[in-house]
C-alpha positions in Angstrom: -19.8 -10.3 -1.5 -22.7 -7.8 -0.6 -22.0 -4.5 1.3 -22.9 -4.6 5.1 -25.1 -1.3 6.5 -25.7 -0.9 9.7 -29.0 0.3 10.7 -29.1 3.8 12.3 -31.3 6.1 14.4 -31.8 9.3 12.0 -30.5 11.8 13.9 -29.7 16.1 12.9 -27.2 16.3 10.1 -23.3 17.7 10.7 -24.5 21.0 8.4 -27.4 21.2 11.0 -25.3 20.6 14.4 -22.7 23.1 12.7 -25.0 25.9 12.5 -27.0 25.4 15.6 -23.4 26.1 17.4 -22.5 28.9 15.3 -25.8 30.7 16.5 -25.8 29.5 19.8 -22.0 30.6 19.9 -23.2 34.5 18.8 -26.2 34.3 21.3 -23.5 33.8 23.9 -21.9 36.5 22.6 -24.3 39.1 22.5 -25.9 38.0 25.5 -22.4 38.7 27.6 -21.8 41.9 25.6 -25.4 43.0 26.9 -25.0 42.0 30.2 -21.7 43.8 30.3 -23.7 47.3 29.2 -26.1 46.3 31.8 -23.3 45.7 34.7 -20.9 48.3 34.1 -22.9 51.3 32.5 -26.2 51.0 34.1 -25.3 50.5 37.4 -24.2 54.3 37.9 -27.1 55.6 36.3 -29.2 57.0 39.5 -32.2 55.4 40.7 -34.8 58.6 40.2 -35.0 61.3 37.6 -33.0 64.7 37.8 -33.0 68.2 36.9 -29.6 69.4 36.2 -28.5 72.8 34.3 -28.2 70.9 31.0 -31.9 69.5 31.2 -34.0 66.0 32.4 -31.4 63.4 33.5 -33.8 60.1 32.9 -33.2 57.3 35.8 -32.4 53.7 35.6 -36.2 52.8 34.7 -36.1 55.2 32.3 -32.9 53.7 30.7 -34.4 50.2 31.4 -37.4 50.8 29.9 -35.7 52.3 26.0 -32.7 49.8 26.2 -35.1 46.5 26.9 -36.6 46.6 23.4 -33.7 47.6 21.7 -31.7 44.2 23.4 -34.6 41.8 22.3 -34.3 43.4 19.1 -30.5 42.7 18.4 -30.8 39.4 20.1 -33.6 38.5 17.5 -31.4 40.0 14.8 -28.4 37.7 16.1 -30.6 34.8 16.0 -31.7 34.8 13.0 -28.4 36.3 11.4 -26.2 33.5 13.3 -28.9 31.0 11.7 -28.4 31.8 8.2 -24.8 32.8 8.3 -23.7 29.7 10.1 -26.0 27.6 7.8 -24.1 29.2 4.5 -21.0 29.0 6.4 -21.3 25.3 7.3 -22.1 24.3 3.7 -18.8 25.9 2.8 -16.8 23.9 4.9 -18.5 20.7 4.2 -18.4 21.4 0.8 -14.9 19.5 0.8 -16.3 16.4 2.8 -19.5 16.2 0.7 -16.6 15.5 -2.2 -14.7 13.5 -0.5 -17.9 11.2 0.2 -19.4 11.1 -3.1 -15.5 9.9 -4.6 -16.2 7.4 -2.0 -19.4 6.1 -3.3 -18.1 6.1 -6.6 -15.4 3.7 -5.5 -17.7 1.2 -3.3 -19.5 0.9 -6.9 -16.1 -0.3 -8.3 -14.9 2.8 -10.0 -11.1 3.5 -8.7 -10.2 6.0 -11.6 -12.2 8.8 -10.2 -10.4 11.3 -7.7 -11.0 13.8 -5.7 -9.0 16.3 -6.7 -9.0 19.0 -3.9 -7.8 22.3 -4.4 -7.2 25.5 -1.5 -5.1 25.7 0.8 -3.2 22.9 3.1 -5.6 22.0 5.3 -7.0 19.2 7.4 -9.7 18.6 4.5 -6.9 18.9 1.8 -4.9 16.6 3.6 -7.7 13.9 4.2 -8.5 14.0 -0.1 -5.1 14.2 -0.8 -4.6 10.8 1.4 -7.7 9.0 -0.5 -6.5 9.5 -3.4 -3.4 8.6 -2.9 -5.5 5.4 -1.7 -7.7 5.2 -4.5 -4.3 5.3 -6.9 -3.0 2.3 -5.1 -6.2 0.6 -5.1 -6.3 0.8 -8.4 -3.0 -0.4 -9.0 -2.9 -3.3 -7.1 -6.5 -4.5 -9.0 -4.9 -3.8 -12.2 -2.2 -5.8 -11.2 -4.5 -8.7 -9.7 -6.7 -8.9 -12.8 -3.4 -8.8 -15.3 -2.0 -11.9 -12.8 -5.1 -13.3 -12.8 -5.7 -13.5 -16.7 -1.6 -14.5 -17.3 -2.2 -17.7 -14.3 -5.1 -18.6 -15.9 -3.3 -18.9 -19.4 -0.3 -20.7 -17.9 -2.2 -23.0 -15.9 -4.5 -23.5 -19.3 -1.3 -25.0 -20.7 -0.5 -27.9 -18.9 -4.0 -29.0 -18.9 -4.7 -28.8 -22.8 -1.3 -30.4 -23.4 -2.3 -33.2 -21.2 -5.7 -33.4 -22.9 -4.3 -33.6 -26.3 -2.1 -36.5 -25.3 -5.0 -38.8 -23.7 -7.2 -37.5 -27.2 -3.5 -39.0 -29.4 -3.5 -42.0 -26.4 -7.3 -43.0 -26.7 -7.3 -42.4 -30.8 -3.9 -45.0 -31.2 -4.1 -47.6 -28.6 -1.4 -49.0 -30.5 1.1 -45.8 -29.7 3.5 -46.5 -26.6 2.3 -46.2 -23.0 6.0 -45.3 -21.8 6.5 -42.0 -24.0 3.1 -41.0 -22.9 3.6 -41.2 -19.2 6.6 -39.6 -19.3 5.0 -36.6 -20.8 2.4 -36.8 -18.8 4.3 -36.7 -15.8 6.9 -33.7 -16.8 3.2 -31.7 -17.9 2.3 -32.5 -14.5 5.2 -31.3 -12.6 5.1 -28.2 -14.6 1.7 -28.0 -13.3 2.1 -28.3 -9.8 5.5 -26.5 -9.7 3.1 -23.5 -11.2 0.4 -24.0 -8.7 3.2 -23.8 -5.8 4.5 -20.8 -7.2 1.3 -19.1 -7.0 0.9 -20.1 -3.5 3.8 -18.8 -2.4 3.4 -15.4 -3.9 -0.2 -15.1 -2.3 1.6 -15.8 0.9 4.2 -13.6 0.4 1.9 -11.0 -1.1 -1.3 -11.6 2.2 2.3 -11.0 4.9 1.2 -14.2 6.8 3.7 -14.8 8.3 5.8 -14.5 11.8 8.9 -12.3 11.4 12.3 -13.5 13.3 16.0 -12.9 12.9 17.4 -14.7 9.7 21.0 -14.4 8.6 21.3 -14.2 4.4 24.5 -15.2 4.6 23.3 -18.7 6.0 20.5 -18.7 3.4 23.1 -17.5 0.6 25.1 -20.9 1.6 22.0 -23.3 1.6 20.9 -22.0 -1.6 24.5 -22.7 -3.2 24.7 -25.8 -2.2 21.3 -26.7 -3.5 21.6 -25.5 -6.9 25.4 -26.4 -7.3 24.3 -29.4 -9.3 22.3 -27.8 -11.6 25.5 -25.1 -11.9 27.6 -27.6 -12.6 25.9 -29.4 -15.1 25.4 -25.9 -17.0 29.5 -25.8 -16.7 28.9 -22.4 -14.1 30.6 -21.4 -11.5 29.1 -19.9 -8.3 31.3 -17.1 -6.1 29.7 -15.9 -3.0 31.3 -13.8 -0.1 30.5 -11.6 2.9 29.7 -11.5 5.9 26.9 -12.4 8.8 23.8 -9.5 8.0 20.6 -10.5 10.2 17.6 -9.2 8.2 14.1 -9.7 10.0 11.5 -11.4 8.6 10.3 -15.2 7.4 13.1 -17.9 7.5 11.3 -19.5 4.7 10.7 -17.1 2.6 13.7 -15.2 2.6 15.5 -18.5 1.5 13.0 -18.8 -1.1 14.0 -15.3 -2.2 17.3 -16.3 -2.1 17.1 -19.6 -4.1 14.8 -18.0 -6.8 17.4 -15.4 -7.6 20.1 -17.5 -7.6 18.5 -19.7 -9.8 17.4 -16.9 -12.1 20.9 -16.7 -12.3 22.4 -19.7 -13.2 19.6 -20.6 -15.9 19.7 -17.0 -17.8 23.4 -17.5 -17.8 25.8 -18.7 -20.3 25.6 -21.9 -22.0 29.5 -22.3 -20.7 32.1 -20.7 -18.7 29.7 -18.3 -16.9 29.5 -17.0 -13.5 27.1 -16.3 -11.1 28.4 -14.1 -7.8 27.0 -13.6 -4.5 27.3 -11.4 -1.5 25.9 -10.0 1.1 26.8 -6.5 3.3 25.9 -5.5 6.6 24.8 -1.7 7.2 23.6 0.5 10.0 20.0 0.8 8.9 19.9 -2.2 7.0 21.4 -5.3 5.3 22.0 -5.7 1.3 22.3 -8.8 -0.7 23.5 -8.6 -4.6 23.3 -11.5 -7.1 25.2 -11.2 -10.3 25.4 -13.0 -13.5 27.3 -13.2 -16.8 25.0 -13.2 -19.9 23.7 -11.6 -22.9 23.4 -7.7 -23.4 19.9 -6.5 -22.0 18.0 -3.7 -23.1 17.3 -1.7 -19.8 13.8 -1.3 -20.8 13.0 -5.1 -20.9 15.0 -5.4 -18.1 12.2 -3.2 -15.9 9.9 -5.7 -16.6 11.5 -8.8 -15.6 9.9 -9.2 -12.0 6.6 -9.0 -13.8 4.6 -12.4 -13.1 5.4 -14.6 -16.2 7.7 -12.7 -17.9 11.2 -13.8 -19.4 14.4 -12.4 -20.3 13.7 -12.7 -23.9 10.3 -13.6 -24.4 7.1 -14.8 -22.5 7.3 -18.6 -21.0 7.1 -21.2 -23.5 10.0 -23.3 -22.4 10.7 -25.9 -19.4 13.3 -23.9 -17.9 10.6 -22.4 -15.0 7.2 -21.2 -14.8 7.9 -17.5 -14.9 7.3 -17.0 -11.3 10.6 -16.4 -9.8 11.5 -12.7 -10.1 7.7 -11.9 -9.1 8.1 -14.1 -6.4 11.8 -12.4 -5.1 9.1 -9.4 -5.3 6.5 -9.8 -3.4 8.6 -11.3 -0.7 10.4 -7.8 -0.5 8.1 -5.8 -0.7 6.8 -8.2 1.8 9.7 -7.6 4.2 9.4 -3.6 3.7 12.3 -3.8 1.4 13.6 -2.4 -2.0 14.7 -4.3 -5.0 16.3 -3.2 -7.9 16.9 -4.8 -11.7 20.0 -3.9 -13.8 21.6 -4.8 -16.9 25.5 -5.6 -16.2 27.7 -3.5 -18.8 29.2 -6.8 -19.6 26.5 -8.5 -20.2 24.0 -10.0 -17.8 21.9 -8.9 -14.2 23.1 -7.9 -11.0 20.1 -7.4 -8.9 20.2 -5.7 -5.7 17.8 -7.2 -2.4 18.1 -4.5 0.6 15.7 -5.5 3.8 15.5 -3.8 7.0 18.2 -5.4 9.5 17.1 -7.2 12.6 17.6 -5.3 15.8 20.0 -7.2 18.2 19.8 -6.2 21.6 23.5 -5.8 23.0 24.6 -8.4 25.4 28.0 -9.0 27.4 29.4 -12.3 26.0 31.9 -13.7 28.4 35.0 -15.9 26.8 37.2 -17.9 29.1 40.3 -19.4 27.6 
């Protein structure tokens, strides 16, 4: 996608505008301080020459007459002097802008490592370099992050496809070899497939914030989410606990069931083969609402653990299995950060996660509520 320019009259530079008001400022000047000497001083000089005991006493024309050169003169002086000096002063104080705009070029072009690097004093330009960098830094971040999502989708989604490609290659070799066994990996390839290419579409959602924001109560969403995976809980031989109470976060129904669902899912399939636990609660607070997920497990090394709701990453290794598509933590994060939330990752000392969701709460306006019984 090409740049667009708009097409502008040429028209006096800021340096130029900056010193023409710097001279015109100090002609001001000296123009009132000369009218002032003209006003206040002249006026009681007398009108005609005089002969007092200490000598000639010249009159106004006299005065006028030696003090008109002299005033051209210093206003010429002030001209020229307010020219220069506010030209040299102007470049000083643009000097700040000039590299403020060329880090910006740089950037158009694609380069987001350079930075500006101001130095002085805490000032409006300081403040203005210090704020596009911080820019360029996230910039920069968040295209690292793209390209590295990017490269690991187009891996996963390589997968499937060359899996499916060697089967038809086996198929159309051996028309001999069984058409049931070869649907039947074909088909879980392909719902590996789309349950990847739905994943992806969800975190572009969550990560684009399209989407209307409303009251939505996690304890509600805790409570579908249960229910759904129970199933799949009890055929692992886990058992789910959940408790609290009613916290009203704001944000997307959908997606913050989604949320919920993928970390209670994360839970129950990084659990233990048998007799494990997965816990869930939610708590209500002043400035916002928190939901934990907890699960029994293996020992993680904290360090792994930080990486966890990195797309396509495992508790153990990179996917290679059918238990998901990598997706969920990364998903539980982009909807958060989605939601202006936090969301934090840590080992249990027992063994195991207990991840932490906290989301602003939703603002309910206080209204009588009349009972009759």
């Amino acid at each position: 996608m090409g740049t667009t320019t708009v097409d502008r009259a040429p028209g006096p530079s800021v340096r130029l505008r900056l010193t023409l008001s710097y001279a015109g400022f100090l002609m001001i000047a000296g123009t009132l301080l000369l009218a002032t000497v003209w006003l206040f001083l002249l006026r009681y000089v007398p009108d005609e020459a005089m002969f007092s005991r200490g000598g000639f006493v010249p009159d106004r024309s006299d005065l006028q007459a030696a003090f008109a050169p002299k005033a051209a003169l210093a206003m010429v002086f002030l001209l020229v002097f307010g020219l220069v000096g506010g030209w040299v002063l102007a470049g000083r104080m643009l000097a700040p802008l000039t590299r403020i705009t060329e880090a910006t070029r740089r950037a158009a072009t694609g380069s987001l490592s350079h930075r500006v690097g101001l130095e002085g004093g805490n000032d409006e330009f300081r403040e203005l370099a210090d704020a596009f960098d911080t820019m360029l830094a996230r910039l920069e971040a968040q295209v690292t992050e793209q390209q590295r999502f990017a490269a690991n989708a187009s891996h996963e989604l390589r997968t499937p496809l060359t899996i499916s490609q060697t089967m038809l290659d086996v198929a159309r070799n051996d028309p001999g070899r069984g058409a049931d066994e070869l649907v039947d990996r074909l088909y879980a390839v392909n719902s590996r497939a789309i349950q990847l290419t739905e994943a992806l579409l969800l975190l572009s959602r969550s990560d684009q914030r399209a989407f209307m924001r409303e009251p939505v109560d996690l304890s509600l969403a805790v409570e579908e989410a249960t229910e759904t995976l129970l199933p799949l809980a009890e055929g692992r031989g886990i058992t789910i606990e959940t408790s609290g109470d009613i916290t009203r976060a704001i944000g997307s129904q959908a997606l913050l069931l989604q949320m919920t669902t993928n970390l209670v899912h994360n839970a129950i399939v990084h659990n233990l083969t048998d007799g494990g636990s997965v816990r869930v609660s939610t708590a209500a607070f002043a400035d916002g609402v928190l939901l934990t997920v907890e699960n029994t497990g293996a020992h993680l090394d904290p360090q792994l653990v930080s990486t966890l709701t990195e797309p396509f990453q495992r508790g153990t290794e990179r996917v290679h299995s059918d238990s998901g598509v990598g997706l969920g933590l990364a998903i539980v994060r982009s909807i958060v950060q989605a939601h202006d939330g936090t969301l934090a990752v840590a080992p249990r000392p027992a063994g195991g996660l207990r991840i932490t969701v906290r989301l602003p709460a939703a603002i309910v306006p206080d209204v009588g509520i009349s009972s009759a019984y």
